[in-house]
Residue frames as qw, qx, qy, qz and C-alpha x, y, z in Angstrom:
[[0.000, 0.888, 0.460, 0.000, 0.00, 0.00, 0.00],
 [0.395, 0.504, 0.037, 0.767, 1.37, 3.65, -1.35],
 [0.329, -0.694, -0.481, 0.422, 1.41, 5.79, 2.20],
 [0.052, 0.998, 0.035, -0.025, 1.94, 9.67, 1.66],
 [0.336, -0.586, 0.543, 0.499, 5.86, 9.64, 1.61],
 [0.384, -0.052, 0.725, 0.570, 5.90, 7.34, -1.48],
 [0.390, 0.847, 0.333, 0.142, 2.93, 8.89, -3.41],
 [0.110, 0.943, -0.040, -0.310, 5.04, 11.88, -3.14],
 [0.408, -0.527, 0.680, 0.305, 8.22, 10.77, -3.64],
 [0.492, 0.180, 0.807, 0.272, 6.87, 9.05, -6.71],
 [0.322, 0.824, 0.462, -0.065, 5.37, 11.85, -8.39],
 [0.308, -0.835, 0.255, 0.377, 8.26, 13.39, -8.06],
 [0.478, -0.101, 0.774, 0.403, 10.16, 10.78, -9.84],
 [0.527, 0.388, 0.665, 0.359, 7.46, 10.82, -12.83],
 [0.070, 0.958, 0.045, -0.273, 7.36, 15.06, -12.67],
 [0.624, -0.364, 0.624, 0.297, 11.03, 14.22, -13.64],
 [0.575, 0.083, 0.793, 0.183, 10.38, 12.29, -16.34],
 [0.417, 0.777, 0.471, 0.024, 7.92, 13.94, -17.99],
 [0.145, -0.809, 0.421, 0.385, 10.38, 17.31, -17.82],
 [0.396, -0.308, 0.732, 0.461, 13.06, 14.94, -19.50],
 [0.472, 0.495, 0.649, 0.335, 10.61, 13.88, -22.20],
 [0.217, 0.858, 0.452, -0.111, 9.58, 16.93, -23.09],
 [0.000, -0.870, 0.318, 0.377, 12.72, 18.65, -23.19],
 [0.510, -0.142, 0.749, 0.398, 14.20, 15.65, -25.04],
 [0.305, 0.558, 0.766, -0.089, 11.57, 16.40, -27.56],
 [0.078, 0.971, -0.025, -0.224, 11.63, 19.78, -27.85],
 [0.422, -0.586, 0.568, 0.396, 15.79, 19.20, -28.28],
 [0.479, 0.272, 0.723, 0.417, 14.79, 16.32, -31.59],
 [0.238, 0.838, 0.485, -0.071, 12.14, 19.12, -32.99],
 [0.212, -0.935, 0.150, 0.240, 14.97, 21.83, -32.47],
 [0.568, -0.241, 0.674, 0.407, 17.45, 19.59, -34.42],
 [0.475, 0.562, 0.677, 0.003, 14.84, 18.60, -37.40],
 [0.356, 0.849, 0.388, 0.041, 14.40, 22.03, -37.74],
 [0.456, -0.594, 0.226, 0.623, 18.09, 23.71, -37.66],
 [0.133, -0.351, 0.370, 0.850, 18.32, 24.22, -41.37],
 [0.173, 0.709, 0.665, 0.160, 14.76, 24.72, -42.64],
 [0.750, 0.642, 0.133, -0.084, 14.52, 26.78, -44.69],
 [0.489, -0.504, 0.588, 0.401, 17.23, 25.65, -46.85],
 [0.785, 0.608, 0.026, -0.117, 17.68, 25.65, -50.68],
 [0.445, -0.504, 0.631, 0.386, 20.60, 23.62, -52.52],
 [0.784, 0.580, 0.129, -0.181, 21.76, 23.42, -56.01],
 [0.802, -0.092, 0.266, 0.527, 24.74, 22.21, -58.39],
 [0.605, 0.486, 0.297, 0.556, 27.17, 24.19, -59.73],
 [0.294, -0.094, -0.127, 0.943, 28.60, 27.74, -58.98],
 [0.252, -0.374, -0.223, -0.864, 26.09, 29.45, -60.96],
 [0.411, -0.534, -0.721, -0.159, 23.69, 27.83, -58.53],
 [0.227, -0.265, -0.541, 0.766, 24.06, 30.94, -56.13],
 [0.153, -0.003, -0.110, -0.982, 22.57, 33.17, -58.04],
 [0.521, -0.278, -0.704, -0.395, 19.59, 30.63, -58.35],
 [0.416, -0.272, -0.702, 0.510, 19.76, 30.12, -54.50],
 [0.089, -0.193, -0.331, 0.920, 19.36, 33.81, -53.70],
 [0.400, -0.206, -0.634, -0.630, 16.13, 33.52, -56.07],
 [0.434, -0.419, -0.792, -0.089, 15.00, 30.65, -54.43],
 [0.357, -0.392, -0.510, 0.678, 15.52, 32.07, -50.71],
 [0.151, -0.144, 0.243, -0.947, 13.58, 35.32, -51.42],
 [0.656, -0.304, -0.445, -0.528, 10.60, 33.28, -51.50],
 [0.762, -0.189, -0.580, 0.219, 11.62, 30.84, -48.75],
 [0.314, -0.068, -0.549, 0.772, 12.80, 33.40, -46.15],
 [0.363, -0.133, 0.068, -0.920, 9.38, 34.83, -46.23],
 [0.500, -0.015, 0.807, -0.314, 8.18, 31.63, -45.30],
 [0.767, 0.312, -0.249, -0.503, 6.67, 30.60, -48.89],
 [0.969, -0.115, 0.218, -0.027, 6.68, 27.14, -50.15],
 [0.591, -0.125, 0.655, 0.453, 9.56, 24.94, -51.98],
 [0.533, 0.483, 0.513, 0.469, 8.10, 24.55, -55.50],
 [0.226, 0.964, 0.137, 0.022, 7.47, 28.13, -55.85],
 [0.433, -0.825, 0.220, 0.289, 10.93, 28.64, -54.51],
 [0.544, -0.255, 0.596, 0.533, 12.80, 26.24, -56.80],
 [0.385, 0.764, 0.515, 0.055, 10.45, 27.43, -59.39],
 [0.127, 0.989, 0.010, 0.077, 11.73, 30.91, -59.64],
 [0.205, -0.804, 0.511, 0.222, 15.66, 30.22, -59.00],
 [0.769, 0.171, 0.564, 0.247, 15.56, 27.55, -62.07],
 [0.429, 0.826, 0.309, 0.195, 14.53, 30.61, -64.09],
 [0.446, -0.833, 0.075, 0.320, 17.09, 32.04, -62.99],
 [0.216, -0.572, 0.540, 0.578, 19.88, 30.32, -65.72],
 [0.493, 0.537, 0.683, 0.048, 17.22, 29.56, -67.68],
 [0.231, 0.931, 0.284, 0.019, 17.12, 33.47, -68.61],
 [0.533, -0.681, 0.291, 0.410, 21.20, 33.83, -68.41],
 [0.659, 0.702, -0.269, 0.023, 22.84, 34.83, -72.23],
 [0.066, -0.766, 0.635, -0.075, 25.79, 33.81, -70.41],
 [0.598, -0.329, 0.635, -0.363, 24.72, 30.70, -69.92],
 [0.366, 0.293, -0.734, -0.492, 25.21, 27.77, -72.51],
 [0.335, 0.012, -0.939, -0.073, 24.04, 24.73, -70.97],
 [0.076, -0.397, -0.889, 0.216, 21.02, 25.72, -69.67],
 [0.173, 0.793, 0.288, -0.508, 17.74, 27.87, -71.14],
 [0.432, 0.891, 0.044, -0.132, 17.50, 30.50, -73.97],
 [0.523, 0.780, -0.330, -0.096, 21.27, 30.43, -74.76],
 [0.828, -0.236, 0.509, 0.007, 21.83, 26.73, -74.43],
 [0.081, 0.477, -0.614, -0.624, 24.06, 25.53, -77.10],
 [0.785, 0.265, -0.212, -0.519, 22.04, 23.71, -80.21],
 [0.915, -0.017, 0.397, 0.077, 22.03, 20.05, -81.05],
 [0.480, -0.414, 0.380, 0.674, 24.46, 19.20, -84.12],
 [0.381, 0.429, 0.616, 0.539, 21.80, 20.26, -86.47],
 [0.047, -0.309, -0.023, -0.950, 21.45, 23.62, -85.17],
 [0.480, -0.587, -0.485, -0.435, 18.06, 23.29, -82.55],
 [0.145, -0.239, 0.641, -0.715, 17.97, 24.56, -79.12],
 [0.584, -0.202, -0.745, -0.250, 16.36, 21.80, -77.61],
 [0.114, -0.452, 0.699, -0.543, 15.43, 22.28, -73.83],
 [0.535, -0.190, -0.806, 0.170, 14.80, 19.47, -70.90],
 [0.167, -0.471, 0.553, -0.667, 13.12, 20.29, -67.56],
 [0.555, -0.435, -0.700, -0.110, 11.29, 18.49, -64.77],
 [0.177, -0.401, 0.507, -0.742, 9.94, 19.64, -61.29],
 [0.465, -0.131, -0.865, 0.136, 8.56, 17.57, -57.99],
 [0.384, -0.726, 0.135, -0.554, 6.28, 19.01, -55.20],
 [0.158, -0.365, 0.811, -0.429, 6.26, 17.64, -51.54],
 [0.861, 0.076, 0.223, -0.450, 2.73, 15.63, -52.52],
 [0.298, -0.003, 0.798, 0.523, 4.84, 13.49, -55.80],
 [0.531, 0.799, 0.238, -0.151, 3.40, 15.53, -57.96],
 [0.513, -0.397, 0.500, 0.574, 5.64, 15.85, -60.66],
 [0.713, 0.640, 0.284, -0.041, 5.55, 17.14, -64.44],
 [0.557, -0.303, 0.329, 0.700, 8.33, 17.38, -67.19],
 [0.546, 0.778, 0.056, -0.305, 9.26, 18.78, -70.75],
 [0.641, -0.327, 0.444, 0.535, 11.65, 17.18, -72.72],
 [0.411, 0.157, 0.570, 0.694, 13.12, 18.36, -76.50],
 [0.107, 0.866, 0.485, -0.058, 10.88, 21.39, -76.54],
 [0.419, 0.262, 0.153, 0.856, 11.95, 23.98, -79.07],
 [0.049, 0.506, 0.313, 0.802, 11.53, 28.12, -79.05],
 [0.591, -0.760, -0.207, -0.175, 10.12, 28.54, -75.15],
 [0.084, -0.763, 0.345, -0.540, 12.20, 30.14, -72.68],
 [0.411, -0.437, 0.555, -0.577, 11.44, 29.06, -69.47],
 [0.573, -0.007, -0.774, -0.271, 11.10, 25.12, -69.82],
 [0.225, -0.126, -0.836, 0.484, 10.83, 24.57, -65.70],
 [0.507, 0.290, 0.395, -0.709, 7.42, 26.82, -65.36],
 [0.704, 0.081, -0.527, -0.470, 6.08, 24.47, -68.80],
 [0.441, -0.081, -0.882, 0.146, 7.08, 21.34, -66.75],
 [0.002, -0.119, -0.741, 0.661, 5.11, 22.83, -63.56],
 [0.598, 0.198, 0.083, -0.772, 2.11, 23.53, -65.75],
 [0.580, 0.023, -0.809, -0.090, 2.43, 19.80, -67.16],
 [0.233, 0.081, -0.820, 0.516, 2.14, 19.06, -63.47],
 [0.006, -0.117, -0.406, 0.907, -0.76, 21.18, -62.69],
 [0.493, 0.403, -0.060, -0.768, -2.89, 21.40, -65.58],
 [0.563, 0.231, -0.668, -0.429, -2.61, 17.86, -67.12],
 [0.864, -0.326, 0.299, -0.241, -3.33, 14.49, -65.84],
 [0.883, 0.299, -0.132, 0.337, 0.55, 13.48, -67.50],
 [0.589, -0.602, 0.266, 0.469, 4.26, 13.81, -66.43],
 [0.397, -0.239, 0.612, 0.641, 5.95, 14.10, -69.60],
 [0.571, 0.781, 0.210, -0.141, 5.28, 16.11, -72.58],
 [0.585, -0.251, 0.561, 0.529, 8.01, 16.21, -75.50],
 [0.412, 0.256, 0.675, 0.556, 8.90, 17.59, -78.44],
 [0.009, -0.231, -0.413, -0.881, 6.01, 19.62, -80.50],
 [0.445, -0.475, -0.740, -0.168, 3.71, 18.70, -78.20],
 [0.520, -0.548, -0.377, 0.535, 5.20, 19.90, -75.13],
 [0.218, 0.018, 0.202, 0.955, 6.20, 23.34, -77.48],
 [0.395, -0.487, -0.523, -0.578, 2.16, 23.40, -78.47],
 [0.504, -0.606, -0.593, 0.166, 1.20, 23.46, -74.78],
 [0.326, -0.254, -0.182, 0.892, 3.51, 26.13, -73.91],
 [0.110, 0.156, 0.387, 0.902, 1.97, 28.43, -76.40],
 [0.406, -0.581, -0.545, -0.448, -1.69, 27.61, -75.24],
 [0.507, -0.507, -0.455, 0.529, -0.57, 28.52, -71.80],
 [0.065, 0.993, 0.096, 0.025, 0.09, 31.75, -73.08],
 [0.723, -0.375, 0.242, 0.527, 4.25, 31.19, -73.49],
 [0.352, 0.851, -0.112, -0.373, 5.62, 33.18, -76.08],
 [0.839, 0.328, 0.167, 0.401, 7.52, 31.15, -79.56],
 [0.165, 0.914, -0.317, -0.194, 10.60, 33.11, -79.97],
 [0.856, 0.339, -0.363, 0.144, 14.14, 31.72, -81.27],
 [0.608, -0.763, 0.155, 0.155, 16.39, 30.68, -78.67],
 [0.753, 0.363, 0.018, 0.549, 19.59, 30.12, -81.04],
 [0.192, -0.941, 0.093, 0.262, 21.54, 33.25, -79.89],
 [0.346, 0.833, -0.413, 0.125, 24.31, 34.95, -82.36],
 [0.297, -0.523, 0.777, -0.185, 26.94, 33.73, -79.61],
 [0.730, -0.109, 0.672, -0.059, 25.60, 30.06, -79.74],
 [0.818, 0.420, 0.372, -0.128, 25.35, 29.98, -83.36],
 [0.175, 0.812, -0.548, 0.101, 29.07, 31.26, -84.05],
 [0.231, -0.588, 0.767, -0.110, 29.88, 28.30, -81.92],
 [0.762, 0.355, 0.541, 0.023, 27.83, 25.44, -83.39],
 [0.652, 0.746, -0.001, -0.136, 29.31, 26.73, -86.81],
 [0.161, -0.728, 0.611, -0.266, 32.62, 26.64, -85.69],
 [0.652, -0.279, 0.701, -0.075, 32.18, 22.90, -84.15],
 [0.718, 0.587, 0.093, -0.363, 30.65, 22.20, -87.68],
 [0.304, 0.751, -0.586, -0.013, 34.30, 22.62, -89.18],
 [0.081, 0.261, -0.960, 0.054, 35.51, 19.00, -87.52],
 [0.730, -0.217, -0.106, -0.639, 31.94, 17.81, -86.19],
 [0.504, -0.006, -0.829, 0.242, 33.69, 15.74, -83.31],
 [0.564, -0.649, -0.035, -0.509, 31.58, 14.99, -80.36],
 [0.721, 0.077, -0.638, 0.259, 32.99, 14.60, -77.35],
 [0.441, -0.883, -0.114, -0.113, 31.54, 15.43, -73.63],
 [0.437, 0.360, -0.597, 0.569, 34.26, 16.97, -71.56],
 [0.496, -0.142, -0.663, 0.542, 34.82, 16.62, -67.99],
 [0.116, -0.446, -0.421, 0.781, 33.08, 18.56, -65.35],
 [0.232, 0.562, 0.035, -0.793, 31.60, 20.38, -68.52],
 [0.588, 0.092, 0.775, 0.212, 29.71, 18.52, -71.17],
 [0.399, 0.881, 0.249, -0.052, 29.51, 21.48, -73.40],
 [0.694, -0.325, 0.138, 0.627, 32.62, 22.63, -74.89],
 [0.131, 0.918, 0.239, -0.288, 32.68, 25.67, -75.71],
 [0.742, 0.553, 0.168, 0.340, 35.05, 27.32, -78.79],
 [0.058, -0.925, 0.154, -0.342, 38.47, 28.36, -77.41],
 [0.364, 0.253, -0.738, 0.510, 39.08, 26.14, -75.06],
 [0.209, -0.183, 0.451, -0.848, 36.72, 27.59, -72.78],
 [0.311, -0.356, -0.881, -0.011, 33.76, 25.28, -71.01],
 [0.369, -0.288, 0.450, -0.760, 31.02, 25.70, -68.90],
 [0.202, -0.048, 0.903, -0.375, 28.85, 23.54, -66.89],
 [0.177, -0.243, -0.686, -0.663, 25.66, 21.79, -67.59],
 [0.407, -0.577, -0.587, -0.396, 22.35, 21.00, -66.00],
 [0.273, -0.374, 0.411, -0.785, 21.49, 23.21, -62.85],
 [0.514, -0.458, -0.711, -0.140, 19.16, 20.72, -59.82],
 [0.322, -0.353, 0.338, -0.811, 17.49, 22.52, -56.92],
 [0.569, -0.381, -0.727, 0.039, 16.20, 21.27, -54.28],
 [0.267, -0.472, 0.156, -0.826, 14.31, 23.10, -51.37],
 [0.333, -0.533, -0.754, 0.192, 13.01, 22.55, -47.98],
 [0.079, -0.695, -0.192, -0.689, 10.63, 25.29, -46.82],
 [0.099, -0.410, 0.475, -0.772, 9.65, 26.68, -43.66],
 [0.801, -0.098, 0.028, -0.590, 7.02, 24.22, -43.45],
 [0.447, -0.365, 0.812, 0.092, 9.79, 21.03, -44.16],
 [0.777, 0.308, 0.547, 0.047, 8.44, 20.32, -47.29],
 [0.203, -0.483, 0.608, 0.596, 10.79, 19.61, -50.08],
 [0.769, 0.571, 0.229, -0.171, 10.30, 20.20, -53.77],
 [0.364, -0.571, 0.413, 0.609, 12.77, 20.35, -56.30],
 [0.366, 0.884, 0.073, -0.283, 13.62, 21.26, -59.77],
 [0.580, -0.233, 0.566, 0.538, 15.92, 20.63, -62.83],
 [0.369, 0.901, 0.073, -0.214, 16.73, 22.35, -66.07],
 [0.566, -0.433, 0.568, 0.412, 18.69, 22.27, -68.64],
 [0.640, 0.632, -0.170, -0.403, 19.64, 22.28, -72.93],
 [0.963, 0.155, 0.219, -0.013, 21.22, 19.34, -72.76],
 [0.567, -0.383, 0.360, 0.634, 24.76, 18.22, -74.15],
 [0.247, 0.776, -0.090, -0.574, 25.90, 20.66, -76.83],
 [0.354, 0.438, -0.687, -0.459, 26.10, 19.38, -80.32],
 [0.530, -0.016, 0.758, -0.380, 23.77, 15.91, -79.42],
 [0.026, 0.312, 0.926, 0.212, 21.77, 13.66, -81.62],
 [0.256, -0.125, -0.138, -0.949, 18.87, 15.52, -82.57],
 [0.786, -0.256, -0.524, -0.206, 16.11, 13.66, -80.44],
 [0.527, 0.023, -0.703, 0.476, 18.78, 12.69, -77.68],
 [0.647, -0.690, 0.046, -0.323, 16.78, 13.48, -74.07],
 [0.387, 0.231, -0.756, 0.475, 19.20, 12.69, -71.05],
 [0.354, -0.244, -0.751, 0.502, 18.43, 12.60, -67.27],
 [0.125, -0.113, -0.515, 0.840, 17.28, 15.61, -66.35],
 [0.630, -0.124, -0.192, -0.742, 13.48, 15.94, -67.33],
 [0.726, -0.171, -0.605, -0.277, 13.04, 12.23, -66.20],
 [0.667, -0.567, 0.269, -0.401, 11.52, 11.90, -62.61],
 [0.943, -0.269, 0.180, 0.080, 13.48, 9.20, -60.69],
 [0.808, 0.188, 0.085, 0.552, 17.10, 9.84, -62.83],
 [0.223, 0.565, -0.142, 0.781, 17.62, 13.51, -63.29],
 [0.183, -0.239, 0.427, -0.853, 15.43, 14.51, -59.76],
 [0.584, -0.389, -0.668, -0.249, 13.38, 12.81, -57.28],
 [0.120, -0.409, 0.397, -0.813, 11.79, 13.80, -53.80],
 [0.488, -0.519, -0.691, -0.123, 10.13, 11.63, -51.40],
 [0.183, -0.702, 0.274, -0.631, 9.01, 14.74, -48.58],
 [0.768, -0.637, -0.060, -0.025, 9.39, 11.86, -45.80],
 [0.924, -0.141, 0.111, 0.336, 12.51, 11.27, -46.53],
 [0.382, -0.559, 0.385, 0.627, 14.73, 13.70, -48.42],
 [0.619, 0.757, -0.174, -0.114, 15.71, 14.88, -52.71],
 [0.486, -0.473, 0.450, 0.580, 18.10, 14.26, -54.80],
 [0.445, 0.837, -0.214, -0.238, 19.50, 15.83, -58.25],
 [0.871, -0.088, 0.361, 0.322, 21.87, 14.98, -60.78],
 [0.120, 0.858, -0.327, -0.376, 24.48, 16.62, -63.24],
 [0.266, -0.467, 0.767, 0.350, 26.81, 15.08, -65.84],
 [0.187, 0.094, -0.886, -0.413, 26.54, 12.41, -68.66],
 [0.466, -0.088, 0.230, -0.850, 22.88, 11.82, -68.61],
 [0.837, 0.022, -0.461, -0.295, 22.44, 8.37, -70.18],
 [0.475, 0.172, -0.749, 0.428, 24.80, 6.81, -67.03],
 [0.395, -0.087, 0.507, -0.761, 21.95, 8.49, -64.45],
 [0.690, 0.035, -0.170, -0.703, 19.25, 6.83, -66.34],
 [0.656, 0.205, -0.712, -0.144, 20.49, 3.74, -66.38],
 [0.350, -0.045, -0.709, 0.610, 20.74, 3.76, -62.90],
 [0.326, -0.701, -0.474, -0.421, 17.84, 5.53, -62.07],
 [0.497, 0.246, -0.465, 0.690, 20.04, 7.56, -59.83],
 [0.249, -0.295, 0.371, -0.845, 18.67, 10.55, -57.72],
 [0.754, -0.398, -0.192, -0.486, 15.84, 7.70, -57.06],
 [0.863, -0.075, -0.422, 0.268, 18.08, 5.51, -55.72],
 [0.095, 0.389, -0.271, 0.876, 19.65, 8.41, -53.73],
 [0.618, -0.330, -0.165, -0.694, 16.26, 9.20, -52.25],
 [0.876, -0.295, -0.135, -0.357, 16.00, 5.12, -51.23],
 [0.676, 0.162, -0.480, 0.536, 19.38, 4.77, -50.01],
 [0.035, -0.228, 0.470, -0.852, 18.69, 7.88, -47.16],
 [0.743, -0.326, -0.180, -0.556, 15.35, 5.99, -46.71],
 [0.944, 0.044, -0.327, -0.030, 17.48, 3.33, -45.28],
 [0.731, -0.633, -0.058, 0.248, 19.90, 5.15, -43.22],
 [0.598, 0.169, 0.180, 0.763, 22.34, 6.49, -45.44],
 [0.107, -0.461, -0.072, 0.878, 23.70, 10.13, -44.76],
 [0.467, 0.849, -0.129, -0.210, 22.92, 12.63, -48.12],
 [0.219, 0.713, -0.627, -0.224, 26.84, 12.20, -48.96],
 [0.429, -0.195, 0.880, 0.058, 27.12, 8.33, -48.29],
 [0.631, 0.568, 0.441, -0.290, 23.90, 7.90, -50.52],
 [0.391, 0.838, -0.178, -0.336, 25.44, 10.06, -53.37],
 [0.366, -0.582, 0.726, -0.002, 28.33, 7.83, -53.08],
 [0.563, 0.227, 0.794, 0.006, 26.69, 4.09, -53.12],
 [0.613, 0.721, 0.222, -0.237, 24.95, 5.79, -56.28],
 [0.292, 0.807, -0.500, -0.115, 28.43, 6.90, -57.96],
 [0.371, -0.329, 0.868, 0.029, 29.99, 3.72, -56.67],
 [0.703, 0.409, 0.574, -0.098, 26.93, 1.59, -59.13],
 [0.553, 0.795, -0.086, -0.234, 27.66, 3.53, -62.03],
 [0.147, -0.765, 0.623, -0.075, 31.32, 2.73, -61.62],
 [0.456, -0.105, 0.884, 0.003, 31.09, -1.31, -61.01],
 [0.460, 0.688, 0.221, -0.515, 28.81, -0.75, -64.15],
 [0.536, 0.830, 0.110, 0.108, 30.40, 0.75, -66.29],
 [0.854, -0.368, 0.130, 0.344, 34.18, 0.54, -65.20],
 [0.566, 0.170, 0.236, 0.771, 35.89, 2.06, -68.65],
 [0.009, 0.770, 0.494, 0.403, 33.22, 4.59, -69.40],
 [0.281, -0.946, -0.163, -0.012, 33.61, 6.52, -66.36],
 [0.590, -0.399, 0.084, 0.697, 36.91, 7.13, -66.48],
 [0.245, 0.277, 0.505, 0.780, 36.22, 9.58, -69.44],
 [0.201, -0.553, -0.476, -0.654, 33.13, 10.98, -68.42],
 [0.057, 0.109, -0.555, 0.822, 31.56, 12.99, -65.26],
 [0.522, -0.435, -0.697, -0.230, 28.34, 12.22, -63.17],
 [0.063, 0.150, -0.535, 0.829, 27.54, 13.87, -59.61],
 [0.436, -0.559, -0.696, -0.111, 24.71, 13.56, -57.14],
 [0.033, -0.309, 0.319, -0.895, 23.56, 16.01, -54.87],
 [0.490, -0.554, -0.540, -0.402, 20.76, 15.51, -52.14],
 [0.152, -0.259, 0.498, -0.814, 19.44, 16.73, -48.93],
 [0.274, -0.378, -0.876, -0.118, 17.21, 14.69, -46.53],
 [0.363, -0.802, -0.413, -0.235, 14.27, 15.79, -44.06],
 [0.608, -0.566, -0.114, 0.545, 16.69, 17.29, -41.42],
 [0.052, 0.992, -0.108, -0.039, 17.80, 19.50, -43.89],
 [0.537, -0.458, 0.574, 0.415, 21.35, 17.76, -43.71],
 [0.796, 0.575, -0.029, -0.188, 22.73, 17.76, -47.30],
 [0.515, -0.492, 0.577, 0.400, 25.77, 16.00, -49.12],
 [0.640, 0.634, -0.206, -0.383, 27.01, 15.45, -52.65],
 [0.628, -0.278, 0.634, 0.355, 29.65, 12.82, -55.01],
 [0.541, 0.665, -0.330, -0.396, 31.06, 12.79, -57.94],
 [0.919, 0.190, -0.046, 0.342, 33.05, 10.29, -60.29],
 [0.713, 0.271, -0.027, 0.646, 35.39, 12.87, -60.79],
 [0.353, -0.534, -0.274, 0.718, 37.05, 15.95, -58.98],
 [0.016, -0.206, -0.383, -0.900, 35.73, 19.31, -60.51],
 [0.354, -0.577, -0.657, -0.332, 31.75, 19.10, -59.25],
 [0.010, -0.077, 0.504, -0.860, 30.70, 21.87, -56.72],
 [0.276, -0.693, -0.624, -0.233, 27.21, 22.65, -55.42],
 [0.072, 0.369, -0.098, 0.922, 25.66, 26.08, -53.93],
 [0.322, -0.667, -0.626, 0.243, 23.69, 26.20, -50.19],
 [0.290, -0.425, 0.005, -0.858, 21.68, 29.35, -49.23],
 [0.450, -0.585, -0.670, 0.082, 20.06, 28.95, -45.64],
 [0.470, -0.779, -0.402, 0.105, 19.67, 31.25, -43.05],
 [0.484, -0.777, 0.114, 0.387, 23.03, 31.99, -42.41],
 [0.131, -0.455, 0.549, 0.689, 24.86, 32.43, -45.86],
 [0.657, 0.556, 0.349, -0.370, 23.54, 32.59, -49.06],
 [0.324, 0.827, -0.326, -0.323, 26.76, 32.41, -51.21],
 [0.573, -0.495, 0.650, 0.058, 28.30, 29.19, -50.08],
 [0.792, 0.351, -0.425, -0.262, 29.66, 27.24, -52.96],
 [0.697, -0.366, 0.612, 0.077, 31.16, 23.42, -51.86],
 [0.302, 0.422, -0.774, -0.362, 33.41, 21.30, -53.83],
 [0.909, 0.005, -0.259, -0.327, 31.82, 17.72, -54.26],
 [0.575, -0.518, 0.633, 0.012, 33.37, 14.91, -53.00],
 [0.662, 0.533, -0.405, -0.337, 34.78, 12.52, -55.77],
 [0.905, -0.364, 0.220, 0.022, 36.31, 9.32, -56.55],
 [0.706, 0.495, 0.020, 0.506, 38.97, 10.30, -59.34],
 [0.411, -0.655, 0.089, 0.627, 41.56, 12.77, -59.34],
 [0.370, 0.040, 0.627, 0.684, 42.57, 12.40, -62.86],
 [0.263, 0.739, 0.603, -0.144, 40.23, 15.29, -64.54],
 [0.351, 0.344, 0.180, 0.852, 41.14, 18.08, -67.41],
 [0.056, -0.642, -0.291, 0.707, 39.98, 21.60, -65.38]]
């Protein structure tokens, strides 16, 4: 029988407890939420995209809108070859672009080979919105834009079409390293841009763009419009993006695997890894020639990246900086800068 000392003495004990839970709780919640909001993307240029995303996100808006509006970012960049309006052409002269975006529901909608439209990542989010498909392509996906109220213009730009005339003169394809456009000179830049966002709410969307390698197979689609290879988001769990030689994601259905490798316990960078490590036991000769990278970030907000090869960066905007570029981890050295 419980006499008045031990009732007290025992309430005590579970006053205690409850304290401990609660702050223990409060401590996991306080973790969870350390880098919400938080937008990451590949590639240097991806700051300027970041600082996009983050004006939406530090006013507490959502993800998609966020990665939405800092895709368009080098979508609308003349500087920019390898992704948007002055993407270089296939090798018959077409600016072909690729996008795809992902909410936190798995909603998801793309656009692949679509000629003479700007802004391919707000077509893919009206695929998403307005259709009851993922993937439009081609004339089709060009004819939607237009009824949306897009405007047909040429995206060829003077600058790109000096350098597709130019390549003309030997017509050798060959992706280079770290930069699968090569640009006339010597001089490279990078290709497909992937965002990913978590919001103030913790729900992650994300977001990929891109014209594809420069001087391609007229037709040739690569990773980054297809859900589950170029970008994929499951909001319990975490995104992931890709960059590089696009037929070696596909095959591997990469950023999904990403995705179900941190469903299982695997950091962001260990994930990106196991994913570069498949391509690799794969495809042994191939990659030694040719560059691939994974970026992703799970529900915590914790992100990490890999590459095959050294040369792959990626650009975080949260709270506290908004400029940060990281180098990738990798598993080569050997790589032409």
């Amino acid at each position: 029988m419980y006499n008045r000392r031990k009732f007290i003495k025992l309430s005590s004990i579970t006053a205690s407890l409850t304290a401990l839970s609660a702050s223990s709780i409060a401590s996991v919640l306080k973790t969870e939420a350390a880098n919400h909001p938080i937008v990451i993307s590949t590639w240097d240029f991806g700051v300027a995209a970041n600082k996009e995303a983050w004006k939406i996100l530090s006013k507490g808006g959502r993800s998609l809108d966020a990665v939405e509006a800092g895709a368009k970012i080098p979508e609308a960049d003349l500087k920019n070859h390898s992704v948007g309006r002055a993407g270089y052409p296939d090798r018959d002269g077409h600016v072909t672009l690729d996008a795809c975006i992902m909410d936190e529901q798995g909603n998801c909608g793309a656009v692949a080979g679509m000629e003479d439209i700007a802004h391919p990542i707000s077509v893919a989010r009206l695929v998403m919105e307005k259709t009851p498909h993922v993937l439009l392509v081609g004339d089709g996906a060009r004819q939607f834009a237009i009824e949306q109220g897009f405007k047909a213009e040429k995206l060829l730009t003077p600058e790109s079409e000096i350098a597709w005339k130019k390549w003309l003169v030997k017509h050798e394809y060959k992706p280079i390293m770290n930069s699968e456009n090569q640009m006339p000179g010597g001089k490279y830049n990078h290709d497909t841009i992937g965002m990913l966002a978590i919001d103030a709410k913790g729900n992650i969307s994300g977001a990929c763009t891109t014209s594809g390698m420069a001087w391609k197979m007229h037709g040739r689609v690569g990773d980054s419009p297809i859900i589950g290879a170029g970008l994929y988001v499951d909001n319990e769990v975490g995104g992931a993006t890709s960059t590089g030689v696009g037929e070696e994601v596909i095959r591997n259905v990469g950023s999904f695997l990403v995705v179900e490798l941190m469903r299982h316990g695997y950091s962001p960078q260990d994930a990106c890894k196991e994913a570069c490590r498949r391509i690799i036991k794969k495809k042994p000769d191939t990659v030694k020639e040719i560059q691939v990278g994974f970026l992703a970030i799970n529900k915590k907000g914790e992100y990490g990246a890999y590459a095959l090869h050294k040369g792959f960066t990626f650009a975080v905007c949260d709270a506290k900086k908004q400029d940060l570029i990281i180098p990738g981890k990798y598993f080569y050295e050997t790589v032409k800068d």
